[in-house]
PDB file of N, CA, C and O in Angstrom, chain B, residues numbered from 101:
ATOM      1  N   UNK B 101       0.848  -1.166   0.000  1.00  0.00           N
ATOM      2  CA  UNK B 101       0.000   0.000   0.000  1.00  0.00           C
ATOM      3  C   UNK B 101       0.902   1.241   0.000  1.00  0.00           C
ATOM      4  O   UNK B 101       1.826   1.239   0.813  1.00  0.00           O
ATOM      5  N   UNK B 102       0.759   2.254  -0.773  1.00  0.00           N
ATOM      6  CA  UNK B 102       0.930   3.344  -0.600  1.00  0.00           C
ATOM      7  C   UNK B 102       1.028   4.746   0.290  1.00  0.00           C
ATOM      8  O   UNK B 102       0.108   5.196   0.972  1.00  0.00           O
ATOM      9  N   UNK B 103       2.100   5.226   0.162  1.00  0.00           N
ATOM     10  CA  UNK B 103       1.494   6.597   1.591  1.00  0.00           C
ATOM     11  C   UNK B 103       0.483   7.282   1.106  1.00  0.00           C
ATOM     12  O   UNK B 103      -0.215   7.950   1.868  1.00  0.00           O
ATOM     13  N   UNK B 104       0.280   7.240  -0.010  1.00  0.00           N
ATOM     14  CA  UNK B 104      -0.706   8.016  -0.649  1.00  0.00           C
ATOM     15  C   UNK B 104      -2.001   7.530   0.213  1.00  0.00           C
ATOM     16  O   UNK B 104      -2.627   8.171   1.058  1.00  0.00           O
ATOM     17  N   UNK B 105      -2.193   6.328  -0.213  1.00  0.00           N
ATOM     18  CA  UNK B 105      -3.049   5.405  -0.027  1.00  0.00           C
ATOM     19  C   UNK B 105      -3.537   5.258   1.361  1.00  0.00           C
ATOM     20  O   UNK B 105      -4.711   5.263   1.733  1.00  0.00           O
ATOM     21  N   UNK B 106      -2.200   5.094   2.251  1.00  0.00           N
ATOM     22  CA  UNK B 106      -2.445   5.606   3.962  1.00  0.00           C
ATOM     23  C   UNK B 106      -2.986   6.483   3.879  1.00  0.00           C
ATOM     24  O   UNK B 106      -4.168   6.534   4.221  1.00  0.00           O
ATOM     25  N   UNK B 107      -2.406   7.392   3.450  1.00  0.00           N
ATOM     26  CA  UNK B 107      -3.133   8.853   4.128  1.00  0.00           C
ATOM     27  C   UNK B 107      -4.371   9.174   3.612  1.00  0.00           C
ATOM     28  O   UNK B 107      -5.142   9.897   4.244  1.00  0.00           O
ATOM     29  N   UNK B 108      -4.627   8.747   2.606  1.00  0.00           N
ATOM     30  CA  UNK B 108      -6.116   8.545   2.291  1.00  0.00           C
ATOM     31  C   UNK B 108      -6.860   8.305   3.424  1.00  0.00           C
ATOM     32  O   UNK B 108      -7.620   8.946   4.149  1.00  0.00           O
ATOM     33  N   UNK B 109      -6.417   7.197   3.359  1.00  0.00           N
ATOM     34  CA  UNK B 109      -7.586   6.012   4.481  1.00  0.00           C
ATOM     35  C   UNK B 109      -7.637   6.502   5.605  1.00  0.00           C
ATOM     36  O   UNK B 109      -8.688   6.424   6.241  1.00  0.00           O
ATOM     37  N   UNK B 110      -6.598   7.083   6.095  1.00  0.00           N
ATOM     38  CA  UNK B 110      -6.354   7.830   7.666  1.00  0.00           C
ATOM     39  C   UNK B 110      -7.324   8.979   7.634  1.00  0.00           C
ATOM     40  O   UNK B 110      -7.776   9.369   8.711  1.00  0.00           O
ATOM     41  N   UNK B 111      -7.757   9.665   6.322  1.00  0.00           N
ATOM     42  CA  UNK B 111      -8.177  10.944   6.642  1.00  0.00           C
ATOM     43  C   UNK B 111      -9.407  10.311   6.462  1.00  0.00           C
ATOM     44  O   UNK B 111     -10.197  10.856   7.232  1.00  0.00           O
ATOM     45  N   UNK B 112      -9.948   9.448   5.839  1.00  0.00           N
ATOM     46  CA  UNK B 112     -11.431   8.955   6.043  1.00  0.00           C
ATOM     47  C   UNK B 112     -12.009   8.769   7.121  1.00  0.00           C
ATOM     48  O   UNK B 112     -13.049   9.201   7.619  1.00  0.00           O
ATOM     49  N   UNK B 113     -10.477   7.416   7.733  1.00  0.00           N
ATOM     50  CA  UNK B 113     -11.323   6.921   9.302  1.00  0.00           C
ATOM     51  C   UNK B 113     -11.311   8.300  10.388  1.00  0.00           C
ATOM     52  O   UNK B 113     -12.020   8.316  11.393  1.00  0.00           O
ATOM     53  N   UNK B 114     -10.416   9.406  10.020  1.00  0.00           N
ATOM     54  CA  UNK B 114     -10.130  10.430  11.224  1.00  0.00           C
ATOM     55  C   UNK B 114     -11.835  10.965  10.863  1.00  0.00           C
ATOM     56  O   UNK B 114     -12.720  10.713  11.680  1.00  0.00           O
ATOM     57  N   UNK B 115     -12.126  11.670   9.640  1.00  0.00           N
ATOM     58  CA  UNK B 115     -13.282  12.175   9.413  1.00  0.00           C
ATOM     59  C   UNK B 115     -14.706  11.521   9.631  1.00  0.00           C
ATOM     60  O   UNK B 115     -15.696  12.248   9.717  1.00  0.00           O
ATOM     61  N   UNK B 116     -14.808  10.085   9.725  1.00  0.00           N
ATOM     62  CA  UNK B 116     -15.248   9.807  10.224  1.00  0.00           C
ATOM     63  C   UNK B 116     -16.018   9.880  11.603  1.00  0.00           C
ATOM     64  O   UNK B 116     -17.178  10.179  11.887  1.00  0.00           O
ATOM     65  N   UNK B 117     -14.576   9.368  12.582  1.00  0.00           N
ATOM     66  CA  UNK B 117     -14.741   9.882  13.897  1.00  0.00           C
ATOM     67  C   UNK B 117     -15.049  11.573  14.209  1.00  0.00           C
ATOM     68  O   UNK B 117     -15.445  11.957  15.309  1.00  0.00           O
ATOM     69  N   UNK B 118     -14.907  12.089  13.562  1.00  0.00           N
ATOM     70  CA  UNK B 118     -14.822  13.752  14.056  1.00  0.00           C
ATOM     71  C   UNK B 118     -16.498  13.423  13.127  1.00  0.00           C
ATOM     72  O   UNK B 118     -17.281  13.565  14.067  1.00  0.00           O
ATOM     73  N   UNK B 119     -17.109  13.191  12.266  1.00  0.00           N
ATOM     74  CA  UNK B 119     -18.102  13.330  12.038  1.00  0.00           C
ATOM     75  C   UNK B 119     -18.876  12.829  13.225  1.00  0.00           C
ATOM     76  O   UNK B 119     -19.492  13.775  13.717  1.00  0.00           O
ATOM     77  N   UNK B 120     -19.107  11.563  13.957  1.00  0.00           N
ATOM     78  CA  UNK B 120     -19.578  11.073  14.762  1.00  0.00           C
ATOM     79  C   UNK B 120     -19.836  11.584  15.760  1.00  0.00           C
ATOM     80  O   UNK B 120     -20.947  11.623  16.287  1.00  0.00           O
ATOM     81  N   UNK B 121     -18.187  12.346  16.408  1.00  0.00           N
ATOM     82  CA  UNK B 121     -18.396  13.265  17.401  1.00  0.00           C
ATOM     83  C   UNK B 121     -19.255  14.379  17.313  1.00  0.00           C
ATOM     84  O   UNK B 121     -19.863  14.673  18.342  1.00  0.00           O
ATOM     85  N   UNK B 122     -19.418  14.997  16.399  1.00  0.00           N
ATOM     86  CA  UNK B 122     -20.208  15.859  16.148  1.00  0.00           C
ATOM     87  C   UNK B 122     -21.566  16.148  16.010  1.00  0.00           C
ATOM     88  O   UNK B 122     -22.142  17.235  15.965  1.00  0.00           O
ATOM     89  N   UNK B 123     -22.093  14.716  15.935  1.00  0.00           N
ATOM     90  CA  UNK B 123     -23.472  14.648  15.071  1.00  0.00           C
ATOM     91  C   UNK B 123     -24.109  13.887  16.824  1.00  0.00           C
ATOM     92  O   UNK B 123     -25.276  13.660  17.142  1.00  0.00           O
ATOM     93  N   UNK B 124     -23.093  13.706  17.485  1.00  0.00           N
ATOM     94  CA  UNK B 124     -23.761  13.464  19.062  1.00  0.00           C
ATOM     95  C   UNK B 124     -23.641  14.394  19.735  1.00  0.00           C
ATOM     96  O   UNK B 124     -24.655  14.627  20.392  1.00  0.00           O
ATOM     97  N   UNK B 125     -22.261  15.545  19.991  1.00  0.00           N
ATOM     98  CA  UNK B 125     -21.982  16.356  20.880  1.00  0.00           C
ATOM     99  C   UNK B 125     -21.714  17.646  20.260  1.00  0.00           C
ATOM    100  O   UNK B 125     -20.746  17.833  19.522  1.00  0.00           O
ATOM    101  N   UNK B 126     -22.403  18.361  20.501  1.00  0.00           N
ATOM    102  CA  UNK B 126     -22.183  19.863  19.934  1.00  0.00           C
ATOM    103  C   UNK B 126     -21.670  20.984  20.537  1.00  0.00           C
ATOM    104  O   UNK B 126     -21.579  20.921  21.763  1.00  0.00           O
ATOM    105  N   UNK B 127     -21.207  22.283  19.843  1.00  0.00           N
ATOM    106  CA  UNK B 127     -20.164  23.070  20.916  1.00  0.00           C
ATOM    107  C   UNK B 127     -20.551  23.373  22.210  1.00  0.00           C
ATOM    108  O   UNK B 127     -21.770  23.312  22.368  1.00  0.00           O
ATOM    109  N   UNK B 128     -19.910  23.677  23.178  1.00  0.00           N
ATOM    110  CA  UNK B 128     -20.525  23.703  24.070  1.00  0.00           C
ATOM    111  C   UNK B 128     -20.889  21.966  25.307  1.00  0.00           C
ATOM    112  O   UNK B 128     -21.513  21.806  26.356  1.00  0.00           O
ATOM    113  N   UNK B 129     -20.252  21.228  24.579  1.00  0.00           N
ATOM    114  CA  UNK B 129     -20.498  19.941  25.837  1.00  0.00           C
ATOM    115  C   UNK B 129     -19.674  20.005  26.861  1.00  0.00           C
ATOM    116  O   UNK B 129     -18.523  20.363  26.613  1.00  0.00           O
ATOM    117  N   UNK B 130     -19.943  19.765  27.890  1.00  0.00           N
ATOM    118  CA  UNK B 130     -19.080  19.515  29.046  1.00  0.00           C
ATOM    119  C   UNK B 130     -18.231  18.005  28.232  1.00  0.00           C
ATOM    120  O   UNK B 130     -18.617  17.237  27.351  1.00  0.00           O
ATOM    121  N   UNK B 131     -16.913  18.088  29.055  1.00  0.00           N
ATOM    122  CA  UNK B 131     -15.629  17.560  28.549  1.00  0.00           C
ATOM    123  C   UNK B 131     -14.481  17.414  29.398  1.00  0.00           C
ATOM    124  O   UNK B 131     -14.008  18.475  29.806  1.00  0.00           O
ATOM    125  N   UNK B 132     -13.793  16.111  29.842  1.00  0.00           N
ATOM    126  CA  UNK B 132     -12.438  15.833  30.343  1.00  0.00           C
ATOM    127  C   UNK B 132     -11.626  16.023  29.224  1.00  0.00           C
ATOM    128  O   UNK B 132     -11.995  15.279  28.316  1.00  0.00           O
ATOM    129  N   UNK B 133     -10.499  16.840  28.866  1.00  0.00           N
ATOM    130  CA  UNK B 133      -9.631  16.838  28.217  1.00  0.00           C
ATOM    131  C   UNK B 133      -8.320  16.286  28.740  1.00  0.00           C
ATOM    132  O   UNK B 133      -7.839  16.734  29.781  1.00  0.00           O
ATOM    133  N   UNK B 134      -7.889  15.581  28.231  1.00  0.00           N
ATOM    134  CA  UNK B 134      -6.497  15.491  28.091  1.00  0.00           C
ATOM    135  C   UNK B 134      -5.154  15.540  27.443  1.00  0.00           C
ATOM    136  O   UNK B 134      -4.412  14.577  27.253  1.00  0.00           O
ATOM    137  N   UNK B 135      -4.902  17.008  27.075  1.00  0.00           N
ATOM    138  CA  UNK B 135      -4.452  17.767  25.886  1.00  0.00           C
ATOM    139  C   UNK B 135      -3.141  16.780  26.150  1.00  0.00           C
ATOM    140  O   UNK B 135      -3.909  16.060  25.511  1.00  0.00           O
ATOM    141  N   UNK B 136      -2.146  16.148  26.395  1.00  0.00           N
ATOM    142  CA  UNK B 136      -0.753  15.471  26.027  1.00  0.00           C
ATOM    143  C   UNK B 136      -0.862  14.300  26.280  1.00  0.00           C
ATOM    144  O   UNK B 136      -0.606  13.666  25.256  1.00  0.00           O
ATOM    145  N   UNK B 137      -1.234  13.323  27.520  1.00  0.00           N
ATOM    146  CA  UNK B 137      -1.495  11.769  27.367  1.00  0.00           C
ATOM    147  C   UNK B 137      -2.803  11.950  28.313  1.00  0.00           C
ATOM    148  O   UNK B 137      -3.356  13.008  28.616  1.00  0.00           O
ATOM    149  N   UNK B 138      -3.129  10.689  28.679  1.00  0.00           N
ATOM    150  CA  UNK B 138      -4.629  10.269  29.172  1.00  0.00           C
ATOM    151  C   UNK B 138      -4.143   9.951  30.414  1.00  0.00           C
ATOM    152  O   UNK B 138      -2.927   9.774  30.487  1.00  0.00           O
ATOM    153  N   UNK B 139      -5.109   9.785  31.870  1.00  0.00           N
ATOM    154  CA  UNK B 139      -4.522   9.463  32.901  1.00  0.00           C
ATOM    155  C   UNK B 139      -3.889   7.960  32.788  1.00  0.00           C
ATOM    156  O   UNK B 139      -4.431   6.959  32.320  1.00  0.00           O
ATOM    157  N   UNK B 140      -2.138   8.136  33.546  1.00  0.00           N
ATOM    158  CA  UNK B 140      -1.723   6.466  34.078  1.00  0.00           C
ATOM    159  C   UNK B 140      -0.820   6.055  32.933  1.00  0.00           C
ATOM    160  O   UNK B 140      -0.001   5.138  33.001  1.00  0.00           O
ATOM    161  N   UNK B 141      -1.098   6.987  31.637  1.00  0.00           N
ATOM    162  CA  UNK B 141       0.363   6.746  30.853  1.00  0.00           C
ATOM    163  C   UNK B 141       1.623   7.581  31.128  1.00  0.00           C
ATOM    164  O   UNK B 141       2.753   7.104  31.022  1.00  0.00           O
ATOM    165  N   UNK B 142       1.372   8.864  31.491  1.00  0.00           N
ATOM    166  CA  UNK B 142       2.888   9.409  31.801  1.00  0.00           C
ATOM    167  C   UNK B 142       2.606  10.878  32.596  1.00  0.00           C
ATOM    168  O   UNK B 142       2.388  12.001  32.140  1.00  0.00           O
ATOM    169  N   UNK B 143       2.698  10.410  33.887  1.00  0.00           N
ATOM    170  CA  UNK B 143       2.788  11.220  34.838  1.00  0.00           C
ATOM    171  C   UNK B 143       3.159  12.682  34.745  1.00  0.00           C
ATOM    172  O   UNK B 143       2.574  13.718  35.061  1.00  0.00           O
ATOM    173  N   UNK B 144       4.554  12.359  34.102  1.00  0.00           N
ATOM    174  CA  UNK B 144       5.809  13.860  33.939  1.00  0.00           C
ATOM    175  C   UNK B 144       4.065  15.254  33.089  1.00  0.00           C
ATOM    176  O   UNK B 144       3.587  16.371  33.285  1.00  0.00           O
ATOM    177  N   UNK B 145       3.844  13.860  32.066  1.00  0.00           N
ATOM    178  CA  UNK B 145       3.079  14.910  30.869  1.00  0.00           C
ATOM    179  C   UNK B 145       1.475  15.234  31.332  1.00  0.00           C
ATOM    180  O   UNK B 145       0.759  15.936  30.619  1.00  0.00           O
ATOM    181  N   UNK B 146       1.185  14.878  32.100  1.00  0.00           N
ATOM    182  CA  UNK B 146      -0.203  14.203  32.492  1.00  0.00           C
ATOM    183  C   UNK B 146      -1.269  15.849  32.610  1.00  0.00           C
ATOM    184  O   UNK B 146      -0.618  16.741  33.153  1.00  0.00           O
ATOM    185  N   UNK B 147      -2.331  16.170  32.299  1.00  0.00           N
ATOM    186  CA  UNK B 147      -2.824  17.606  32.356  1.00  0.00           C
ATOM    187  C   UNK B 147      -4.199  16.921  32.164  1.00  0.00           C
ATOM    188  O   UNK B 147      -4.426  15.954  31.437  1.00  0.00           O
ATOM    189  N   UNK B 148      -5.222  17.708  33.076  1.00  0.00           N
ATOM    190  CA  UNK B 148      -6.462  17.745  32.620  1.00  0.00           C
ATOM    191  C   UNK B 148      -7.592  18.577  32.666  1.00  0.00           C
ATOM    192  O   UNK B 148      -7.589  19.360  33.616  1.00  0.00           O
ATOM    193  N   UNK B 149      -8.387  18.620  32.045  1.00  0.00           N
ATOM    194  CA  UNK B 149      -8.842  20.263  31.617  1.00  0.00           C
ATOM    195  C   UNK B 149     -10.586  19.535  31.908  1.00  0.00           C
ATOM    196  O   UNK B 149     -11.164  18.636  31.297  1.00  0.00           O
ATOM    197  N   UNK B 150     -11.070  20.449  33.190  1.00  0.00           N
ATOM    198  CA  UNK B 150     -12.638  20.764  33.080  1.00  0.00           C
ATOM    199  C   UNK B 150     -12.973  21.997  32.316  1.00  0.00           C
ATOM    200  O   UNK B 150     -12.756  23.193  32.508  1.00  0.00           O
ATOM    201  N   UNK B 151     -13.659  21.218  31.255  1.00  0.00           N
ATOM    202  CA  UNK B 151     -13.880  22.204  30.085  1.00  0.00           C
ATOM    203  C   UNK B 151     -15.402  21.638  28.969  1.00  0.00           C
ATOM    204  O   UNK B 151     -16.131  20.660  28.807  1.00  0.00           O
ATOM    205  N   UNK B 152     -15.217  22.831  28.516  1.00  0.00           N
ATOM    206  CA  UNK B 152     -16.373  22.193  27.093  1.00  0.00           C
ATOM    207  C   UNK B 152     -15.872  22.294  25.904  1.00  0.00           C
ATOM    208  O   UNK B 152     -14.773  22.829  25.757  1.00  0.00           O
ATOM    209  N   UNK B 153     -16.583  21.801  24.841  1.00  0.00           N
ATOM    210  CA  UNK B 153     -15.803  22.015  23.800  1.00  0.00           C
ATOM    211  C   UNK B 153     -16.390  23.108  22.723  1.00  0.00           C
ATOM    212  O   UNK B 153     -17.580  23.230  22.431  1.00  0.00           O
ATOM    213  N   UNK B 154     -15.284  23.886  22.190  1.00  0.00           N
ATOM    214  CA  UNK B 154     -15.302  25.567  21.417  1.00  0.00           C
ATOM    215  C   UNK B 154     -15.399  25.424  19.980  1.00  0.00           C
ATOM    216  O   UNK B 154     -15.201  26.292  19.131  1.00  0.00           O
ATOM    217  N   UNK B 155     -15.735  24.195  19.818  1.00  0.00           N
ATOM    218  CA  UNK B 155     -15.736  24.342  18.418  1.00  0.00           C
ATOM    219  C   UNK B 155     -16.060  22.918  17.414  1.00  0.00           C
ATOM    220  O   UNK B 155     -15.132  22.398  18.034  1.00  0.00           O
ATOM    221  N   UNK B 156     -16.504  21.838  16.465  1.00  0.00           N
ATOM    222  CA  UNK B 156     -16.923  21.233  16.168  1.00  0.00           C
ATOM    223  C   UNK B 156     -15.741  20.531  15.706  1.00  0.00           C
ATOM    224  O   UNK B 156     -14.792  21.213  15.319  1.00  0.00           O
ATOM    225  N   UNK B 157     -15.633  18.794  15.685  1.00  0.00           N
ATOM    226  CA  UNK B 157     -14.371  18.358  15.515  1.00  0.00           C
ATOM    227  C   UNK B 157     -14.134  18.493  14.005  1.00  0.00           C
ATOM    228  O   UNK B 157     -14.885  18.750  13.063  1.00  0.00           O
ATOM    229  N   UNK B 158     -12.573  18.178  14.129  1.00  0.00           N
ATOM    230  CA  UNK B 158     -12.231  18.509  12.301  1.00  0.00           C
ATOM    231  C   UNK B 158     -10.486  17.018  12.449  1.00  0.00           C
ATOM    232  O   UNK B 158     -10.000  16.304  13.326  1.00  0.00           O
ATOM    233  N   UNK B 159     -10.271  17.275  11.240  1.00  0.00           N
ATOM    234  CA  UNK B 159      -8.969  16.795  11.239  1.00  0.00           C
ATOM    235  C   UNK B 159      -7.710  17.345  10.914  1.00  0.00           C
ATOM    236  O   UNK B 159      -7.654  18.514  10.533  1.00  0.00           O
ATOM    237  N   UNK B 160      -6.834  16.748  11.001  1.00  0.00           N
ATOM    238  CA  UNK B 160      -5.915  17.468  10.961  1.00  0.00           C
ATOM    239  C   UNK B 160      -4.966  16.485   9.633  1.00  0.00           C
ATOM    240  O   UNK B 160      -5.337  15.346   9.350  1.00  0.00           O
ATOM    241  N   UNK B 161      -3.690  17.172   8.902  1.00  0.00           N
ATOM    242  CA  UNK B 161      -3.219  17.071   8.152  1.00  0.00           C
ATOM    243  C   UNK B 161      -3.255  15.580   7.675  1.00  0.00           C
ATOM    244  O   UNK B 161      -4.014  15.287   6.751  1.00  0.00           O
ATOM    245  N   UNK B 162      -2.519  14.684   8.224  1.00  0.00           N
ATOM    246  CA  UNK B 162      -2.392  13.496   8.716  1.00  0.00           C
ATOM    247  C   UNK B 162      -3.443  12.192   9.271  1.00  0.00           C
ATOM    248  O   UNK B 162      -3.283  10.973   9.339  1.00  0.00           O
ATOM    249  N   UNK B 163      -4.598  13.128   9.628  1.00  0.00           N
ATOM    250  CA  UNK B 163      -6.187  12.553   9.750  1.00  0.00           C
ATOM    251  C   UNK B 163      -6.542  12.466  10.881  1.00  0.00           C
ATOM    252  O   UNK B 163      -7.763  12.391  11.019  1.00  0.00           O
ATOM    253  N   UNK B 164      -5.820  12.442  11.962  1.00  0.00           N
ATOM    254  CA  UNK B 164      -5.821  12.924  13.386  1.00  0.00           C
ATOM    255  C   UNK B 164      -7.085  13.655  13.808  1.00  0.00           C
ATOM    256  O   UNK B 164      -7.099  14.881  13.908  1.00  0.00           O
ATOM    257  N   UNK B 165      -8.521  12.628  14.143  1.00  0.00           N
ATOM    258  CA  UNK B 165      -9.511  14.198  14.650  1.00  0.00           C
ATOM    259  C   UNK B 165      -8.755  14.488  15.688  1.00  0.00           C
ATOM    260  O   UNK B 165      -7.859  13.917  16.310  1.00  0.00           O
ATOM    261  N   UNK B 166      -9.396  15.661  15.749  1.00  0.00           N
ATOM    262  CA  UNK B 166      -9.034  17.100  17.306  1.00  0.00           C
ATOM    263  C   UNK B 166     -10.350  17.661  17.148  1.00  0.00           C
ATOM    264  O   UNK B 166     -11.152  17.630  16.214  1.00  0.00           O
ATOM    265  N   UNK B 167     -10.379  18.360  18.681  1.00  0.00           N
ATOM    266  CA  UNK B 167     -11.691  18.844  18.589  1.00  0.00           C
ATOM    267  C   UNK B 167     -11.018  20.153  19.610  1.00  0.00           C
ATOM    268  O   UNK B 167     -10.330  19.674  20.511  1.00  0.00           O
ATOM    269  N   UNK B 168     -11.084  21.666  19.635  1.00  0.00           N
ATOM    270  CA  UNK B 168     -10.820  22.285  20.484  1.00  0.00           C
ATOM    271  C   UNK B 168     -12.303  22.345  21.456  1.00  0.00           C
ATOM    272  O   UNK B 168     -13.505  22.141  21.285  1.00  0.00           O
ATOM    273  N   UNK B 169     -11.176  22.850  22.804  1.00  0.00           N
ATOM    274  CA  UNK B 169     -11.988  22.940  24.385  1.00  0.00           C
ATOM    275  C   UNK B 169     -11.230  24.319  24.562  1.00  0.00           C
ATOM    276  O   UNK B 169     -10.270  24.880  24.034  1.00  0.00           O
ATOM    277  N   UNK B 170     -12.457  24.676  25.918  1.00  0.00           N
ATOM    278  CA  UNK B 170     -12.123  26.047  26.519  1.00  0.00           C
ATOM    279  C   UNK B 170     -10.988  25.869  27.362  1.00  0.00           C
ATOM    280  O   UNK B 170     -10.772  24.820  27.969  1.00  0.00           O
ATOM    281  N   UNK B 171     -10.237  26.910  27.410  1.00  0.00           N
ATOM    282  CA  UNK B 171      -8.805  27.104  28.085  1.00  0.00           C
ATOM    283  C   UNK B 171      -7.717  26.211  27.445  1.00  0.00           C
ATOM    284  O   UNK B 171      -7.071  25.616  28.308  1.00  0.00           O
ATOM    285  N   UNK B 172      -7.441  26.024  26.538  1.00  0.00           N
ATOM    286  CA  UNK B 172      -6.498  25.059  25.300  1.00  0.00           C
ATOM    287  C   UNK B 172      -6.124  25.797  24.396  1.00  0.00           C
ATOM    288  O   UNK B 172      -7.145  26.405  24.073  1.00  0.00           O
ATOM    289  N   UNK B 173      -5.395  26.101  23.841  1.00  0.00           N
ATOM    290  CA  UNK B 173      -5.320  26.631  22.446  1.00  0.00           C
ATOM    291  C   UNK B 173      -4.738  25.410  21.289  1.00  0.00           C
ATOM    292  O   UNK B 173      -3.929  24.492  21.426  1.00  0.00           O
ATOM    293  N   UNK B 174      -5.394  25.785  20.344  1.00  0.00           N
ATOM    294  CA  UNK B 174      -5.419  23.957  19.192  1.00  0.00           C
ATOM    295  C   UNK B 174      -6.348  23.261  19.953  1.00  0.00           C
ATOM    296  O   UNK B 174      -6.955  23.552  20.984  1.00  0.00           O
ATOM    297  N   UNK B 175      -6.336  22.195  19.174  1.00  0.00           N
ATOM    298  CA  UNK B 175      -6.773  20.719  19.344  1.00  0.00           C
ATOM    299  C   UNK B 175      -6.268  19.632  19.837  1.00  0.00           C
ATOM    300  O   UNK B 175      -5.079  19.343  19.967  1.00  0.00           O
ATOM    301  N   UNK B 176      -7.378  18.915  20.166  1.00  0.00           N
ATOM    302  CA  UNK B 176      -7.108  17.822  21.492  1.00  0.00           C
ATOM    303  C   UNK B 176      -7.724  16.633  20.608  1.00  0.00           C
ATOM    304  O   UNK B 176      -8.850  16.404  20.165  1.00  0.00           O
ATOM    305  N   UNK B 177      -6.641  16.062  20.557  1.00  0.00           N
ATOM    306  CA  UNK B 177      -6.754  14.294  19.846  1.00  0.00           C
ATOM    307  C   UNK B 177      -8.091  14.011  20.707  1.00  0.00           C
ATOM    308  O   UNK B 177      -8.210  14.170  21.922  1.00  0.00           O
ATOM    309  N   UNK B 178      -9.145  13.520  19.728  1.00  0.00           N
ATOM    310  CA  UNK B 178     -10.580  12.948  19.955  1.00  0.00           C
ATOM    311  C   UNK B 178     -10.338  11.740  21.042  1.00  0.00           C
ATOM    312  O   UNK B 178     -11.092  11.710  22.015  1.00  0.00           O
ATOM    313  N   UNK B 179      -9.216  10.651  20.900  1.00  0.00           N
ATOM    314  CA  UNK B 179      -9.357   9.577  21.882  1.00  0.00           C
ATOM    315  C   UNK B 179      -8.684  10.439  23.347  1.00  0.00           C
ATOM    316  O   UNK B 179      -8.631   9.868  24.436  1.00  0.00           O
ATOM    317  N   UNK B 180      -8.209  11.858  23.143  1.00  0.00           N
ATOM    318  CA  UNK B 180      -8.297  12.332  24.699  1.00  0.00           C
ATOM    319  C   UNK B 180      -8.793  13.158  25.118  1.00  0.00           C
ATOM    320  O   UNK B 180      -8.192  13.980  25.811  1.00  0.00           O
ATOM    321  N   UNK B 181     -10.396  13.260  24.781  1.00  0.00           N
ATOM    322  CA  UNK B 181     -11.572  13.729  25.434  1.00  0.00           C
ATOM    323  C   UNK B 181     -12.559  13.046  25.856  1.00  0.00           C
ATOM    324  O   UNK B 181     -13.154  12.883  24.791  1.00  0.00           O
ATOM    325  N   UNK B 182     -13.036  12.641  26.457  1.00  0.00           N
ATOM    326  CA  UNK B 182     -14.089  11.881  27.584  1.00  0.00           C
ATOM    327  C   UNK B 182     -14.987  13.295  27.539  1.00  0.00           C
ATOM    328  O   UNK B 182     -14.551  14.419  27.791  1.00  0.00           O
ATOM    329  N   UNK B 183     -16.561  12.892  27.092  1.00  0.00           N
ATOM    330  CA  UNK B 183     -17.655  13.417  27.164  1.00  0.00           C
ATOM    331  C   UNK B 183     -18.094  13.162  28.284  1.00  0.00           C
ATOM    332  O   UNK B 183     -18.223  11.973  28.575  1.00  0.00           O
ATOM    333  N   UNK B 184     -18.467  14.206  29.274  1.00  0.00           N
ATOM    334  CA  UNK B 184     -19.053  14.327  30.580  1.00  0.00           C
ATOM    335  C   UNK B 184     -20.596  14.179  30.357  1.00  0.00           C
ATOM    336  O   UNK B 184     -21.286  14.847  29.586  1.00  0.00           O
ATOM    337  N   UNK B 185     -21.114  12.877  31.424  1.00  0.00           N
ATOM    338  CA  UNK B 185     -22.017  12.872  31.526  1.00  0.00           C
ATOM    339  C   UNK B 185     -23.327  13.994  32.706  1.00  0.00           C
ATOM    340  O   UNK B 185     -23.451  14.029  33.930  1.00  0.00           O
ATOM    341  N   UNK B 186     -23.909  14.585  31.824  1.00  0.00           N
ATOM    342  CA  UNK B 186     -24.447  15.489  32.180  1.00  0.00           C
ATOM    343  C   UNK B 186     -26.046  15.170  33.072  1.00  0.00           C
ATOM    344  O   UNK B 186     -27.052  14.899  32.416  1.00  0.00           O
ATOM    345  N   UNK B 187     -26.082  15.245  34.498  1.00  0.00           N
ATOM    346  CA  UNK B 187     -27.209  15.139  35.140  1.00  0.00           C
ATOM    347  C   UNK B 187     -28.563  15.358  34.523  1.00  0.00           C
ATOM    348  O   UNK B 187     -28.778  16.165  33.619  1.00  0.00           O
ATOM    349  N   UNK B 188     -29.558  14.492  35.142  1.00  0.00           N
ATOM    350  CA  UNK B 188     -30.679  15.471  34.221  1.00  0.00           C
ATOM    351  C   UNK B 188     -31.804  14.965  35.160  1.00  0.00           C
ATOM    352  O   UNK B 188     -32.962  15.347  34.997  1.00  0.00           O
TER     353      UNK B 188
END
């Protein structure tokens, strides 16, 4: 297979997911971010953000969804945001 061909496919399955996210959670959701790793992989890097999210997911060059949150600047890789479940 091709890089061409990767990166094709990468930007499908990324657009995908950022479509998905979107079409469930809209700007404005409450959100765990974890803008550099997720809790329990690496301490040194470890950050987490009570936040919502500012803007609707997209991808990035490479196919990478991101979705920006409040108090972040850029985007936060989709597998490190956890959608807060909201009382009701």
């Amino acid at each position: 297979m091709s890089a061409r061909t990767r990166l094709e496919a990468a930007k499908r399955k990324g657009q995908k997911q950022a479509d998905e996210f979107n079409a469930l959670h809209p700007v404005g959701t409450p959100v765990m971010a974890y803008p550099l790793t997720r809790p329990g992989v690496n301490a040194h890097f470890f950050k987490e953000l009570d936040t919502v999210t500012r803007t609707p997911a997209w991808i990035l060059g490479d196919g990478s969804p991101v979705v920006s949150v409040e108090g972040y600047a850029g985007g936060i890789h989709l597998p490190h945001v956890d959608v807060k479940q909201v009382a009701s």
